[in-house]
Phi, psi and omega in degrees: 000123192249334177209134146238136196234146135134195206206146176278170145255335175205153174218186166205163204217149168225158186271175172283002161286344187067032186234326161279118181262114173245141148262121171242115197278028198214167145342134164196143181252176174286090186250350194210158204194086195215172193129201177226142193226146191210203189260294196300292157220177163213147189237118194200126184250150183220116191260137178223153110338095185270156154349275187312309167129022154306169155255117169224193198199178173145210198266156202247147201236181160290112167155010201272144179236128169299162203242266174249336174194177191193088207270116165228169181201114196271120167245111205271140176217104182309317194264009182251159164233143173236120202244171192200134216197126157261167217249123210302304167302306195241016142093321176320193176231107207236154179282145179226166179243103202266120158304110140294139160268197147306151179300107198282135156269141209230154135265140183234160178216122167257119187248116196260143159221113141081044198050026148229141196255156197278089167253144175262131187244125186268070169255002180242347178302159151269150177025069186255119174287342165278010191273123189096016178277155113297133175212144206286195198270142169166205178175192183297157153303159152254152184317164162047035172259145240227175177266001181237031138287324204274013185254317193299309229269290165328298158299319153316270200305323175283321203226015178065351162278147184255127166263153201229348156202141162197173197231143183265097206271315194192190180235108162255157194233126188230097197245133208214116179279008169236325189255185179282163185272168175234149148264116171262124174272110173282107209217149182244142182238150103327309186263118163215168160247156156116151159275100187332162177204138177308134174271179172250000176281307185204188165257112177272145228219121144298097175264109192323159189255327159296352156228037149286289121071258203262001184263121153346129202175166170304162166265359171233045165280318179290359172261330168292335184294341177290299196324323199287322176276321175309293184113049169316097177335138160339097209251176168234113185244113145262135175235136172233139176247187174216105183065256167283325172315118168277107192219044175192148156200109191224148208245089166068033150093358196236326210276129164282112173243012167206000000 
């Protein structure tokens, strides 16, 4: 928040203990606004002009009303996200600052056995965008890695298996008005060696492929996932969302499937 003008009608304020709530029920200008607003929260202390012209201030809660107007100036930081993590020593929930990058190439892979696919359940991570999702197995490229170094690479390491046969299905371009964007390289496998081994990301699972399904997921896991099993020619999936919400989905640049 970089500047604000203008007057309440009502405001409402908590002290710094963060236990007392005042109304104040009158006229007031605006003299001071400052903080941060995010998707996630907003934190905002707010100072009025009273009548008489004493002053007060705190943190400004819900419930406050503009009077005739209310000039704000917003400074936007395209590349930045603000997550909020509580924090272990004083139990708050304190702000943190995540860099977006560019748009990252990712692998996703769903590796099938005996009609189930090998899913990863996202519960240990923090500010996981995936978190409490099923999702198939993968990650970032490393520099100078092909997309089947890095499905090799990925799969080894999240589940201890080596694959010995797969197929390279697609591209989802995964565009997110809170997280960074993704190229998801889609790829279905068959074939491994090897023993499962515990991830540090999640619990991996054998899942029946009719109850995958009904589990918690993106809502445009299933349009790819259909492409993958009809065995769709190399396709291009953009999905794009607002928070969870799916609310574009297009098919090789021209079809609208949401």
């Amino acid at each position: 928040m970089l500047s604000a003008v203008g007057c309440v009608s009502r405001a409402v304020l908590r002290d710094a203990g963060g236990v007392n709530l005042r109304s104040v029920d009158e006229p007031c200008e605006i003299v001071s606004l400052n903080g941060t607003a995010s998707r996630t929260r907003c934190h905002l202390h707010l100072a009025l002009s009273r009548e008489d012209l004493s002053v007060i201030g705190g943190h400004m809660m819900p419930g406050c009303i503009v009077n005739t107007t209310c000039e704000l100036v917003l400074g936007v930081l395209e590349h930045m996200r603000f997550d909020v993590e509580q924090d272990a020593q004083t139990g708050y929930d304190e702000l943190i600052f995540t860099e977006l990058e560019a748009m990252k190439n990712t692998t996703l892979c769903y590796i099938e056995r005996d009609g189930c696919y090998l899913l990863l359940h996202r519960v240990k991570k923090k500010n996981d965008l995936n978190h409490n999702k099923w999702v198939g197995i993968g990650g970032k490229f490393e520099e100078t890695e092909s997309p089947e170094e890095c499905l090799l690479r990925e799969t080894r390491e999240e589940t201890g298996l080596t694959l010995t046969s797969w197929r390279y299905c697609g591209i989802v371009t995964f565009v997110s008005d809170r997280w960074e964007g993704e190229y998801m390289h889609l790829f279905h496998a068959d074939g491994f060696e090897g023993e499962l081994i515990d991830c540090n990301e999640g619990v991996l699972e054998w899942i029946p492929k009719e109850r995958f399904h009904s589990l918690p997921q993106w809502e445009g896991d299933e349009i790819f996932l259909r492409l993958m099993e009809q065995h769709e020619p190399f396709f291009s999936l953009k999905l794009r969302y607002r928070g969870d919400e799916l609310i574009e989905a297009i098919l090789n640049g021209r079809q609208a499937l949401k």
